[in-house]
PAROMAR-561152 format. One record per residue (C-alpha): residue in three letters; residue number from 1; y, z, x. Coordinates in steps of 0.1 Angstrom, whole numbers, plus 5000, padded with zeros to 4 digits. Layout:
("ala"; NUM; (Y; Z; X));
...
***
This chain:
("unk"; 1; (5000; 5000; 5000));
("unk"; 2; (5025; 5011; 5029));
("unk"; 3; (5021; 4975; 5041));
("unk"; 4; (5026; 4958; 5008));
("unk"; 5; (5057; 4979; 4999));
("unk"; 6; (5067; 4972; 5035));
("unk"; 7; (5067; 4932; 5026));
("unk"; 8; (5089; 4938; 4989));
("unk"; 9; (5117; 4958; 5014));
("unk"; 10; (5109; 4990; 4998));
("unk"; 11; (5118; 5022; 5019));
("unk"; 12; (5088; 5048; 5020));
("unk"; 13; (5069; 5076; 5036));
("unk"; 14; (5037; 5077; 5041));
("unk"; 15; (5023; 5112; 5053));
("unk"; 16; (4985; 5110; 5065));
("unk"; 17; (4973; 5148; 5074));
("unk"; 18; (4944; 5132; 5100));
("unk"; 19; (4962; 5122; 5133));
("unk"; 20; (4934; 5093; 5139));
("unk"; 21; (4914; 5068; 5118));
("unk"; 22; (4887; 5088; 5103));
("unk"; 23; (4853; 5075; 5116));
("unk"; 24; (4821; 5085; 5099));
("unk"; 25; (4801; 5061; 5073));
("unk"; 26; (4826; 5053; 5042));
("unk"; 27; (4833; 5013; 5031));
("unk"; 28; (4814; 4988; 5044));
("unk"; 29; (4822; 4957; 5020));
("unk"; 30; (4855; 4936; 5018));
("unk"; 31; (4860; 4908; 4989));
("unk"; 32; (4877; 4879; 4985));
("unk"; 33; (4902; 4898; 4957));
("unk"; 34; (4911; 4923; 4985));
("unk"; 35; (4912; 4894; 5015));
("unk"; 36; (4941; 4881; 4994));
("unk"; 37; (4959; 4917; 4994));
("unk"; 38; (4954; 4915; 5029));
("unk"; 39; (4970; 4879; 5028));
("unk"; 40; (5001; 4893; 5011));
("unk"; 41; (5005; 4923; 5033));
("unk"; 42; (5003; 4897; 5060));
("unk"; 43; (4973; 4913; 5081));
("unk"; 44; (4947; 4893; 5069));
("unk"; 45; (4936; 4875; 5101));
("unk"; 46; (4933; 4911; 5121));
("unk"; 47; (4911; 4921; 5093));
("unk"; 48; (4888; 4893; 5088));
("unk"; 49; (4887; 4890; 5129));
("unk"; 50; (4865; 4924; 5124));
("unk"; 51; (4844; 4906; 5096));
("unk"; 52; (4810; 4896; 5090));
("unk"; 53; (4819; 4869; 5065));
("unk"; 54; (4805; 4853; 5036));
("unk"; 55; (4770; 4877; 5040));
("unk"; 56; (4739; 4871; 5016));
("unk"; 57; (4723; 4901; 4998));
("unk"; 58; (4687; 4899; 4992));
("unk"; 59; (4667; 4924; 4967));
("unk"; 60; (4630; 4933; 4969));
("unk"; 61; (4604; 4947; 4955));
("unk"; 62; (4582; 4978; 4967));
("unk"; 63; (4560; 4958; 4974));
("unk"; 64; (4580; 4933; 4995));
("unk"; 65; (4587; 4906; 4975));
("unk"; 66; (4623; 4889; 4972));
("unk"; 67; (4630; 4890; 4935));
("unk"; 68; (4668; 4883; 4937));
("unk"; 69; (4693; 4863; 4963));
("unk"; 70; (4730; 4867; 4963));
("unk"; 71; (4745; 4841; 4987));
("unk"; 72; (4777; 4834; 4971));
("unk"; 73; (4796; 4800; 4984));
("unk"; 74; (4833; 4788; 4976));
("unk"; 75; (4865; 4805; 4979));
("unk"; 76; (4880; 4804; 4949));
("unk"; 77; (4906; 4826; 4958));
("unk"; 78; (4915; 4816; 4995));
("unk"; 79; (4888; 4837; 5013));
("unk"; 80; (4852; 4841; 5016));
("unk"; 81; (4841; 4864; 4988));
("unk"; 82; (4814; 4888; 5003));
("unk"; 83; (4822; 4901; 5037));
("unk"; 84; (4808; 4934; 5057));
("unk"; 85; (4834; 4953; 5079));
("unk"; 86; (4840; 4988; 5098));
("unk"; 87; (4863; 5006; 5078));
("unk"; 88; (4878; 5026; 5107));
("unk"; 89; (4890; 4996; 5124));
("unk"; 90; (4900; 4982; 5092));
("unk"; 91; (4922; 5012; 5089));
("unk"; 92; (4930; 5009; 5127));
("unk"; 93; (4945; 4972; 5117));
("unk"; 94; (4966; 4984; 5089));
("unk"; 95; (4985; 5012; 5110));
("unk"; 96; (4993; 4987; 5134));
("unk"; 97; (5003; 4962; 5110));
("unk"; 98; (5028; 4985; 5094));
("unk"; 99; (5044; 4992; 5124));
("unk"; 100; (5064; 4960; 5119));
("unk"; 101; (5087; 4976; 5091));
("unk"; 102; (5113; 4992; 5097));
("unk"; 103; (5114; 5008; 5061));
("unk"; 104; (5082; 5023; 5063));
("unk"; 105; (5083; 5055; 5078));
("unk"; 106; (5046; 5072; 5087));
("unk"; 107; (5040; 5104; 5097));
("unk"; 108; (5006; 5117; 5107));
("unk"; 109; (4991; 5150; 5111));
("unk"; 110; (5015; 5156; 5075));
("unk"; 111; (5001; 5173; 5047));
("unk"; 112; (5014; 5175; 5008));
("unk"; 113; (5014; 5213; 5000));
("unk"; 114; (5031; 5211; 4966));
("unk"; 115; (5061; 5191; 4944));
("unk"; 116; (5088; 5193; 4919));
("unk"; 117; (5094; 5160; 4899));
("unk"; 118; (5125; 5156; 4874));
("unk"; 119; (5137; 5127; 4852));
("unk"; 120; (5149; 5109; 4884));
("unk"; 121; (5125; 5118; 4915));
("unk"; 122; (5101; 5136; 4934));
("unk"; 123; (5109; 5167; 4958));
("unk"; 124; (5080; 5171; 4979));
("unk"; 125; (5073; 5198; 5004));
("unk"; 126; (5050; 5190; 5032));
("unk"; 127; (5039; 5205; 5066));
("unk"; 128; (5040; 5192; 5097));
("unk"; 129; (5013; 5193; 5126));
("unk"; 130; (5026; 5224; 5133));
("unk"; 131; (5028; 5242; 5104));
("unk"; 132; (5068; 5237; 5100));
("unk"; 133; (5076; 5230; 5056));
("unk"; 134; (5096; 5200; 5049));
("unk"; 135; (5109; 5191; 5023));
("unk"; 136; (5112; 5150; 5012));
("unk"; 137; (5127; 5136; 4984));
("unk"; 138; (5119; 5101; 4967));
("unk"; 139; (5117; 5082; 4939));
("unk"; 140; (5080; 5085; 4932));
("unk"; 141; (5045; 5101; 4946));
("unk"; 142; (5016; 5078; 4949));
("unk"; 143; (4985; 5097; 4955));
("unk"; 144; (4956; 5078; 4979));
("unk"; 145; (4945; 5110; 4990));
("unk"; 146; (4905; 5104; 4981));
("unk"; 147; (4881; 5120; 4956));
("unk"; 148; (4894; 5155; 4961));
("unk"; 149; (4930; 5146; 4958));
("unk"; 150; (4957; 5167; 4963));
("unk"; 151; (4980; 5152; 4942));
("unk"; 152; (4958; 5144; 4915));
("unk"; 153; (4951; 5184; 4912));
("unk"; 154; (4988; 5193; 4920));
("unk"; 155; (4997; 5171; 4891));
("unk"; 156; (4971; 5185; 4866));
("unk"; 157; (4949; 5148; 4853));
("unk"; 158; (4913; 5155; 4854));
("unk"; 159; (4884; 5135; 4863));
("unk"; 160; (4855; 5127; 4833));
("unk"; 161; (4825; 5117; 4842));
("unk"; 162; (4794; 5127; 4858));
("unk"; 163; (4778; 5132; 4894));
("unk"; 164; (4740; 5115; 4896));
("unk"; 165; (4713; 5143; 4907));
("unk"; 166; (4699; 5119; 4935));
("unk"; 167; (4710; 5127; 4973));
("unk"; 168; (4715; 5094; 5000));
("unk"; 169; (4715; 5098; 5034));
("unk"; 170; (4737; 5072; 5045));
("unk"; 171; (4732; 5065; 5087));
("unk"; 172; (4754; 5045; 5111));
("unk"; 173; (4737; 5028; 5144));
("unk"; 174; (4750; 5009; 5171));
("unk"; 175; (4735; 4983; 5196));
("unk"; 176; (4719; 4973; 5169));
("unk"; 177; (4695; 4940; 5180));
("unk"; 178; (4678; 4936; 5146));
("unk"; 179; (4676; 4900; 5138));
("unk"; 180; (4683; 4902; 5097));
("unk"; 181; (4718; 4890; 5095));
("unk"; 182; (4715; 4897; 5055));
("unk"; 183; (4721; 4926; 5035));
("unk"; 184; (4689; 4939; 5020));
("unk"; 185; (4680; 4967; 4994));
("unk"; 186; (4644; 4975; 4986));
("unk"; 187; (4642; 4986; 4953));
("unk"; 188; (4615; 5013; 4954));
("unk"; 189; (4606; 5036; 4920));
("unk"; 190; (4608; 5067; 4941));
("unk"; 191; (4629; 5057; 4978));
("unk"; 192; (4647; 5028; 4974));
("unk"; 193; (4666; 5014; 5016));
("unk"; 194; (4696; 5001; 5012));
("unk"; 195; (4706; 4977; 5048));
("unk"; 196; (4738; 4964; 5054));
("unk"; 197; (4745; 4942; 5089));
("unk"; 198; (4778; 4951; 5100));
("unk"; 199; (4801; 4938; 5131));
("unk"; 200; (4794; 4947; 5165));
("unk"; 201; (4757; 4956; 5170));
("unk"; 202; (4765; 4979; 5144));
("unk"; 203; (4742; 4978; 5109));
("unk"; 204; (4741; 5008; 5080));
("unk"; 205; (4707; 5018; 5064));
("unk"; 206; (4711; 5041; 5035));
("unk"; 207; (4678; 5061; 5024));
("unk"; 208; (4672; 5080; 4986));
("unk"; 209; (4666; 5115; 4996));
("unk"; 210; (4643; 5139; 4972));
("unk"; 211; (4670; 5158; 4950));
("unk"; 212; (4661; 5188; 4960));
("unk"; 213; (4664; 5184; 4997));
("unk"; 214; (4683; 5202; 5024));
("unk"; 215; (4710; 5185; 5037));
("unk"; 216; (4708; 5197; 5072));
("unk"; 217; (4669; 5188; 5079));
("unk"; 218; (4680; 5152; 5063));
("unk"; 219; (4705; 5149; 5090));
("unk"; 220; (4683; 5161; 5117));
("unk"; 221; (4683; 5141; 5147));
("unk"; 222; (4645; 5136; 5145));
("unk"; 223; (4643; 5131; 5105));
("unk"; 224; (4668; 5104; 5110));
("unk"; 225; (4652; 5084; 5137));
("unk"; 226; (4617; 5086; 5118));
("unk"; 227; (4631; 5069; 5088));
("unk"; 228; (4652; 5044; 5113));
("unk"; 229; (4623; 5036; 5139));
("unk"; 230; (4596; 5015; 5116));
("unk"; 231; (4625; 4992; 5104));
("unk"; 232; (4625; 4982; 5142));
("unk"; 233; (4588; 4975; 5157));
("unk"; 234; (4588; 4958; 5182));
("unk"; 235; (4622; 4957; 5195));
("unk"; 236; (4650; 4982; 5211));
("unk"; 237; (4661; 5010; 5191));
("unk"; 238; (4699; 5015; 5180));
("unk"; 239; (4721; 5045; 5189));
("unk"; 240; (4728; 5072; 5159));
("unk"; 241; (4769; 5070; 5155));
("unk"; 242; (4765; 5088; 5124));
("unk"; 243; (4748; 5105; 5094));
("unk"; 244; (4757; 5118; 5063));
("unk"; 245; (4743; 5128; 5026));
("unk"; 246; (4763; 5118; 4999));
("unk"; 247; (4760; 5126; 4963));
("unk"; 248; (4770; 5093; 4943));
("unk"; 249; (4797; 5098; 4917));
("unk"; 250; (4806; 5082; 4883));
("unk"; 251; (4842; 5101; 4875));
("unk"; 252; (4876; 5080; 4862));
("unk"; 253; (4906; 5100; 4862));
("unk"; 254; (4922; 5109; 4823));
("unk"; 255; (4953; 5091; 4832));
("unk"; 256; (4968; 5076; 4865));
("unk"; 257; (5002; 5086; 4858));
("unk"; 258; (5018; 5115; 4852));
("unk"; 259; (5058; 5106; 4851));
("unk"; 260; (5067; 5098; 4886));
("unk"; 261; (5033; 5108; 4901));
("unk"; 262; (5007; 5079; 4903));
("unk"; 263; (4971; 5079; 4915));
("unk"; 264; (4955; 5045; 4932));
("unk"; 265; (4920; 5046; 4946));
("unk"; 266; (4893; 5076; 4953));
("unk"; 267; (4920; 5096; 4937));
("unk"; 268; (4918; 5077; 4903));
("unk"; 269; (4881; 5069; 4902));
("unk"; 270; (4849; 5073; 4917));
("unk"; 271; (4821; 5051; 4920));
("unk"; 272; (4788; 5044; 4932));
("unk"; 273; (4787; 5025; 4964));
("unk"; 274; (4766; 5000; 4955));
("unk"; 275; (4778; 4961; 4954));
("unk"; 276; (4806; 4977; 4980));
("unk"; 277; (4834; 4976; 4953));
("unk"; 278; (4852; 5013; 4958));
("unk"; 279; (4868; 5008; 4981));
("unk"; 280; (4880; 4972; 4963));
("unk"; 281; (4887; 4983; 4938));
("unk"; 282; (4913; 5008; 4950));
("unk"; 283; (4925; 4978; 4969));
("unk"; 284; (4932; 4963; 4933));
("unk"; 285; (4951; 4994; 4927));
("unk"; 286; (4976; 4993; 4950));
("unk"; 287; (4981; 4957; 4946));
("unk"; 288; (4988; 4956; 4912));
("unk"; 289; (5011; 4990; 4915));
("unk"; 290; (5030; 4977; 4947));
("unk"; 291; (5049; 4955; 4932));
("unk"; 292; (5061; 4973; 4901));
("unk"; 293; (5076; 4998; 4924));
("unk"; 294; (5093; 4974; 4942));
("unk"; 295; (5108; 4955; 4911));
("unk"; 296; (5118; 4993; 4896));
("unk"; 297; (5131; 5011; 4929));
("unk"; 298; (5151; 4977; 4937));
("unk"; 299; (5168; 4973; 4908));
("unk"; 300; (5147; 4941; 4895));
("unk"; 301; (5130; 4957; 4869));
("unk"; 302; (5134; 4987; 4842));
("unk"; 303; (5110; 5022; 4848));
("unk"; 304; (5093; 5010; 4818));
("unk"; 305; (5075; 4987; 4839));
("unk"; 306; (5057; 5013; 4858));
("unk"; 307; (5040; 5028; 4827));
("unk"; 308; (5019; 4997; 4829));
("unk"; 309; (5004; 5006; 4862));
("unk"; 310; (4979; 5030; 4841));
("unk"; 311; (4975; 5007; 4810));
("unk"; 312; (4959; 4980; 4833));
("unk"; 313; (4940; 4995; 4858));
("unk"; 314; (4923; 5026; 4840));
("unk"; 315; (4901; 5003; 4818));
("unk"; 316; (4896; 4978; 4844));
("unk"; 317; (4888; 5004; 4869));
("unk"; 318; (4861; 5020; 4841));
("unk"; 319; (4846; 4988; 4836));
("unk"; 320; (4838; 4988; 4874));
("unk"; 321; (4826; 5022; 4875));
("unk"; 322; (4802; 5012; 4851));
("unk"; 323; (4793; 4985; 4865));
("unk"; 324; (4787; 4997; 4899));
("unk"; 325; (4759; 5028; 4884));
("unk"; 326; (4742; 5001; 4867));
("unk"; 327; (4737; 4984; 4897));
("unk"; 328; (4728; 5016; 4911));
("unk"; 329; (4700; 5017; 4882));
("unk"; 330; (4684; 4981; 4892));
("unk"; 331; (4680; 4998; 4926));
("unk"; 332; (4659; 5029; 4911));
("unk"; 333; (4638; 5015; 4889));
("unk"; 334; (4621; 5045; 4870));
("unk"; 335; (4582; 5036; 4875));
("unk"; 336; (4562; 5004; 4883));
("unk"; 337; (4561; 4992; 4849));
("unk"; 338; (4602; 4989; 4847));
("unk"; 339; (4603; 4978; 4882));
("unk"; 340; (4579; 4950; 4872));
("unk"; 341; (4596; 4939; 4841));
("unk"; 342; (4627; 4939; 4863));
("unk"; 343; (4614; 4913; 4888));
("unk"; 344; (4598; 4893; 4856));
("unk"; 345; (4633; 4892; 4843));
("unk"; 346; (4646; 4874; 4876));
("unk"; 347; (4619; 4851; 4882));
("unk"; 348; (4628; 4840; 4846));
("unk"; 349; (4664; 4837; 4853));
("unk"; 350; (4658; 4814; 4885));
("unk"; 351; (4641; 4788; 4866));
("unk"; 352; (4664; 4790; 4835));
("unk"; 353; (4690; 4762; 4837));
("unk"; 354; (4725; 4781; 4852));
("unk"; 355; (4704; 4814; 4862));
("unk"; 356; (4699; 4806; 4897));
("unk"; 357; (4738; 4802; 4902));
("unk"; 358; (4745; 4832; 4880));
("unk"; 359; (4726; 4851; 4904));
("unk"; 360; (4741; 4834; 4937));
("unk"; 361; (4773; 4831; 4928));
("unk"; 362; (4780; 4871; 4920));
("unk"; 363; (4787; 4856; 4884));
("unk"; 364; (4776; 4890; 4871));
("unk"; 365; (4805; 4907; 4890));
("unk"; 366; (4834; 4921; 4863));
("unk"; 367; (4866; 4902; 4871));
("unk"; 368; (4894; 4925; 4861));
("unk"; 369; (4916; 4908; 4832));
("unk"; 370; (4946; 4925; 4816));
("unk"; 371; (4951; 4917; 4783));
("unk"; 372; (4979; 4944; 4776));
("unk"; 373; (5010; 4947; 4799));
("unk"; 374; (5025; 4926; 4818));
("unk"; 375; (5012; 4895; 4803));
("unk"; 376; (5017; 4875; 4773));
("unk"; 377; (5003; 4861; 4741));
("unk"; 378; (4976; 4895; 4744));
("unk"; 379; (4956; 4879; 4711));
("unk"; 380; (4945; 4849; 4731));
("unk"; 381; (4943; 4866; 4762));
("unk"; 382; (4917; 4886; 4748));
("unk"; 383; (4896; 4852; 4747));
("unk"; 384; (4867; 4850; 4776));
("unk"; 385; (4878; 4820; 4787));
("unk"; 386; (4921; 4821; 4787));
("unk"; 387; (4935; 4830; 4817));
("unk"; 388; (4963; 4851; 4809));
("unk"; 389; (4960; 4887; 4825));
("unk"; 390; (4934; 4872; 4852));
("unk"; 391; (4938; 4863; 4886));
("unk"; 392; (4949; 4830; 4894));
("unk"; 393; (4930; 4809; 4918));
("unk"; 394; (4943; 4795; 4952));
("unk"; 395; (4940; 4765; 4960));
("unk"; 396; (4956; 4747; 4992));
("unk"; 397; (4987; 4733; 4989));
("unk"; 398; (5014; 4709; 5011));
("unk"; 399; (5049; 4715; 5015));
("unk"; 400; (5078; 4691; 5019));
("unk"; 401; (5072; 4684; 5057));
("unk"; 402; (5037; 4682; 5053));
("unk"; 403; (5026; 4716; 5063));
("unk"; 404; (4994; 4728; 5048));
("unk"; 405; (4996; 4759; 5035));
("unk"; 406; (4976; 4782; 5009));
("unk"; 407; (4993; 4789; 4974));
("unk"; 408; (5005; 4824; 4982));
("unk"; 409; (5020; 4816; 5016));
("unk"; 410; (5039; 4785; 5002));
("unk"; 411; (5054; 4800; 4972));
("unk"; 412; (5061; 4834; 4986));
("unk"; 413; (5051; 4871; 4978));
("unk"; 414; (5073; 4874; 4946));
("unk"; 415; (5072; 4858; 4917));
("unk"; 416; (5066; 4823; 4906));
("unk"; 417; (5073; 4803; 4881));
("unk"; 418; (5047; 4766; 4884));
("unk"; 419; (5050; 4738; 4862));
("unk"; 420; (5026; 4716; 4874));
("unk"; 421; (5046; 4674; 4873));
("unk"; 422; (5075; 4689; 4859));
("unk"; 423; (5103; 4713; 4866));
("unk"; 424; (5094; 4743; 4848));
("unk"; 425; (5131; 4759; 4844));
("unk"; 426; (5142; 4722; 4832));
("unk"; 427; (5143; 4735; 4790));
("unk"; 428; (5156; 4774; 4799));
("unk"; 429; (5189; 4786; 4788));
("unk"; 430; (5215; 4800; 4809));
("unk"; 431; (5210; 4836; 4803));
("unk"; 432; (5169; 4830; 4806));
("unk"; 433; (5176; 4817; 4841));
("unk"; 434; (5203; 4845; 4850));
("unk"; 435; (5171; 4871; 4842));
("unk"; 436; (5145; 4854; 4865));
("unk"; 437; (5174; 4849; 4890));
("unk"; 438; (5185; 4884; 4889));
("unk"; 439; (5140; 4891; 4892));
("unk"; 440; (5138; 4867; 4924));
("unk"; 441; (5116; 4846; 4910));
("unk"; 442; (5110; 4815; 4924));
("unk"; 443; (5106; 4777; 4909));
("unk"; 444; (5081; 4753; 4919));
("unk"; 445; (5070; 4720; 4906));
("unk"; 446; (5034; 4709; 4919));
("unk"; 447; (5027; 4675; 4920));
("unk"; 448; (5000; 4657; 4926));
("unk"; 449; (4998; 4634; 4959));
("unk"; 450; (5005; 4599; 4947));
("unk"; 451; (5033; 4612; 4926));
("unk"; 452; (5054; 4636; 4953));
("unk"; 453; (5091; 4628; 4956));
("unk"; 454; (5098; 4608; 4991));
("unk"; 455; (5108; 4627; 5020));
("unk"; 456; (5143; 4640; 5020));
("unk"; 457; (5151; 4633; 4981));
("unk"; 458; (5147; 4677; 4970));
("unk"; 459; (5157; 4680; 4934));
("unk"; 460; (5174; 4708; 4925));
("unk"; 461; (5167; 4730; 4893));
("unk"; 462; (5189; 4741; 4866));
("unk"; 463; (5216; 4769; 4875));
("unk"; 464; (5218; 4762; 4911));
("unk"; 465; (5181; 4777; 4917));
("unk"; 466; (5167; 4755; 4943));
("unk"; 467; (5132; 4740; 4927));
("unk"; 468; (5105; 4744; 4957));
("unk"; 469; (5083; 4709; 4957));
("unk"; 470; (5044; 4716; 4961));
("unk"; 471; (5015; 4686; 4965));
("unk"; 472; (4979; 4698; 4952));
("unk"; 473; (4960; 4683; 4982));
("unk"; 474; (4927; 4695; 4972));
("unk"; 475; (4934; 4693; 4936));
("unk"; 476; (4930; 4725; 4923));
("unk"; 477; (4961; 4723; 4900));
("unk"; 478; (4945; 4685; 4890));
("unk"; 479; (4911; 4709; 4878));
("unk"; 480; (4929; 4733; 4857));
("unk"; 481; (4955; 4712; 4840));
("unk"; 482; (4921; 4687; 4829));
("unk"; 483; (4906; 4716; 4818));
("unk"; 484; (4934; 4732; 4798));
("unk"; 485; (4963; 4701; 4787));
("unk"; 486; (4983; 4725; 4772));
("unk"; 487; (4991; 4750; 4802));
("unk"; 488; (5012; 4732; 4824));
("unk"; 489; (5034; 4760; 4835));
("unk"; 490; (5018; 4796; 4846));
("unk"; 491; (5040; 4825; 4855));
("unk"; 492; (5022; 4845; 4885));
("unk"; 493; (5028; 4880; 4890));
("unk"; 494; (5034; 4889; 4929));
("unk"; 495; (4996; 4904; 4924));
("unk"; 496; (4986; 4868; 4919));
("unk"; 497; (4974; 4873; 4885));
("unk"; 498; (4984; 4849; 4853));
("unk"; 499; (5015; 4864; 4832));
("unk"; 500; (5016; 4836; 4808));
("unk"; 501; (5009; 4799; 4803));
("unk"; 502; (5023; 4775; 4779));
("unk"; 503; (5039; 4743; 4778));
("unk"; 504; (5072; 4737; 4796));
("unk"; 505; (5085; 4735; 4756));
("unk"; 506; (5076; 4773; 4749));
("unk"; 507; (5084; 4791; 4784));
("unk"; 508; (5118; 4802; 4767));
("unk"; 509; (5096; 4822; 4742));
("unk"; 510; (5074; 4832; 4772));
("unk"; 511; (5107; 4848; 4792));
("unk"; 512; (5127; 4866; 4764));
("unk"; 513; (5082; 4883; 4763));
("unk"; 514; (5082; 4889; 4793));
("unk"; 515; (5120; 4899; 4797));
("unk"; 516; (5107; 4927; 4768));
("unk"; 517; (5078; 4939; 4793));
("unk"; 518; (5094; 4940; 4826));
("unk"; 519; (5125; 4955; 4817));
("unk"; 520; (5163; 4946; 4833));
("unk"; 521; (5172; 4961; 4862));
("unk"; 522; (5206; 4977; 4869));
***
């Protein structure tokens, strides 16, 4: 988040209470959703240099057989979509990326020990690394302070849910030479292995543990390397970096607001790890929250705008929790007889027509999609198949000097308004423009490449606003205006997901929504 806000301008501080990256076993999986966060905090090349990319996931049975194969292909959103990582370098990468603000101000080895919020801000008192009470006053407190949150209690939201009986011991190793460059989980009735190859001779295994067992003896040096040495006849073992026994969680917090005090991540829900998509979705979090802050604290926006924050992601978020401890379930199968019927059910869907691919393709993955807030026409949006509320693809695109670029790094991190063959501000009145002037939206027309303007002939939109000129090389625009005629403009959020299409006719109607949503800014 500290690097997003860093990119909208926003003044922050960012108080960590650990003085170095944390290092024992916590996220291992990065997605194509979160590459693109990455992308707009403008740190995704140091992050996916620390990748395994694109890795296949393959499930078997207890008796050995593969009954399922994930190996999804495409980048739909301008990144491989399944890719295994070290968190602590990941984190590593984001405190040196933030580094490049000057409005970010972070301060480790600082702890939260309580607040005061009123109508207008937050007084916070922390303590330094050595003991000395500060006191810090901002606009608002965002709370990524993990499952046992200090801000989240300080604030009084509870968690619902429930915590699953079963234990994990969850293991680290290095030098790794293990040639299985795929994720693999063996889905056993009683002690399901979860393996996961990860960069640098590094690889996680993840083992059930009996419910009642000690944590201690599961951790034990030589309980650990009897579970890890069969997994490796005949070649070098790995090296131990760490080991852990987790209890896997199903919680969602009651609200993720509470006036000025906001929750993102661990803080606001809890899930299983399985399918890799906590840490992901906290990722979603902060990208959709980001840039509400920045529109309110710059002016841009109203502070109705941030009570959106909670009516999107809290559903969205459940739906992934619930998704995740189901996935958790087709790993622990509760006897033979459902583990069978289990692999019967995917040996069916591999042979029935669009199965296969539902399988590959991580079709079965929840894709968040708002259909309340900041988004319009709700009714249809609440269709399966519209595409307001959901995240818009990204497809490459080529500027006026020919520079290829992806969508988000032509068009900018704010913002934008696309018509695609047309100028999409050409039918707004003056005061309609004056509002997505004043928001810092931007205008584009995308055209396709026999129909661009000649070099040196820049048209220029209504009201003075300069009207950025995009060619669809690779004609992704081409795809979606043949599958849907009547949405030639699309209003993106800076989050990248769809605010409204129309025709160029109804974007008037479209602002003076929107305008109602978002709020005006002082």
């Amino acid at each position: 988040m500290a690097n997003l806000l860093g990119v909208y301008g926003v003044k922050a501080v960012v108080l960590d209470r650990e003085l170095q990256v944390i290092d024992f076993p916590r996220a291992v999986g990065i997605d194509d959703e979160s590459l693109r966060t990455c992308q707009a905090a403008g740190a995704v090349e140091q992050v996916l240099d620390d990748c395994v990319q694109n890795t296949p996931i393959r499930y078997h049975t207890s008796w050995g057989r593969c009954f399922a194969h994930v190996k999804p292909a495409g980048k739909p959103y301008g990144w491989p979509r399944r890719n295994l990582f070290l968190q602590p370098l990941f984190e590593a990468s984001m405190r040196r990326a933030v580094k490049r603000f000057d409005t970010i101000d972070v301060r480790l080895g600082h702890e939260l020990q309580s607040y005061v919020a009123d109508g207008t801000g937050v007084t916070a008192t922390v303590t330094d690394r050595d003991g000395t009470a500060h006191q810090i006053y901002a606009s608002y407190l965002v709370g990524a302070d993990g499952g046992k949150s200090t801000v989240r209690r300080l604030a009084g939201i509870e968690m619902t849910g429930s915590t699953a009986a079963m234990k994990w011991l969850v293991v680290d190793v290095a030098d790794d030479v293990l040639d299985m460059p795929y994720s693999a989980v063996y889905c056993d009735s009683h002690k399901p292995v979860l393996m996961v190859p990860l960069p640098y001779r590094h690889r996680r295994w993840e083992f059930r543990l009996d419910d009642d067992a000690d944590d201690a003896a599961a951790m034990h040096p030589g309980h650990v390397m009897s579970l890890i040495a069969p997994r490796y006849a005949g070649v070098a073992l790995p090296r131990v970096v760490s080991s852990r026994v987790y209890m896997h969680h199903s919680r969602i917090a009651e609200t993720f607001q509470n006036g000025r005090v906001l929750l993102v991540g661990d803080a606001a829900h809890l899930q299983p790890p399985f399918f890799g998509q906590g840490m992901n979705s906290g990722m979603r979090d902060v990208t959709n929250l980001a840039w509400k802050l920045a529109a309110v604290v710059s002016g841009r926006a109203g502070p109705e705008l941030i009570d959106t924050y909670d009516i999107e992601r809290r559903h969205t978020a459940a739906v992934m929790v619930g998704f995740a401890t189901r996935i958790g379930n087709l790993y622990t199968p509760h006897n033979r007889v459902t583990e069978r019927l289990r692999s019967l059910l995917f040996r069916v869907l591999n042979v029935v027509p669009g199965g296969k691919e539902y399988i590959l393709q991580m079709k079965f993955k929840p894709m968040p999609r708002y259909t309340t807030g900041v988004v319009t026409g709700a009714d249809t949006a609440k269709r399966s198949d519209h595409p307001t509320g959901r995240m818009f693809p990204q497809p490459l695109v080529e500027t006026d000097n020919r520079t290829r670029l992806r969508l988000d790094d032509a068009i900018g991190p704010w913002f934008a308004v696309i018509g695609i063959g047309r100028d999409p501000s050409a039918g707004l009145n003056a005061e309609q423009r004056r509002w997505w002037g004043a928001l810092g939206a931007r205008f584009v027309q995308v055209d396709s490449p026999r129909s661009r303007p000649l070099p040196g002939t820049a048209e220029v939109a209504a009201a003075d606003q300069p009207l950025q000129h995009l060619v669809d090389v690779d004609g992704g625009f081409r795809d979606w205006l043949l599958a849907r005629p009547n949405d030639e403009v699309i209003v993106l959020r800076p989050d990248r997901y769809v605010a409204a299409v129309c025709r160029a006719a109804d974007l008037t109607a479209v602002t003076d929504a929107l305008r109602t949503v978002i709020g005006v800014g002082h």
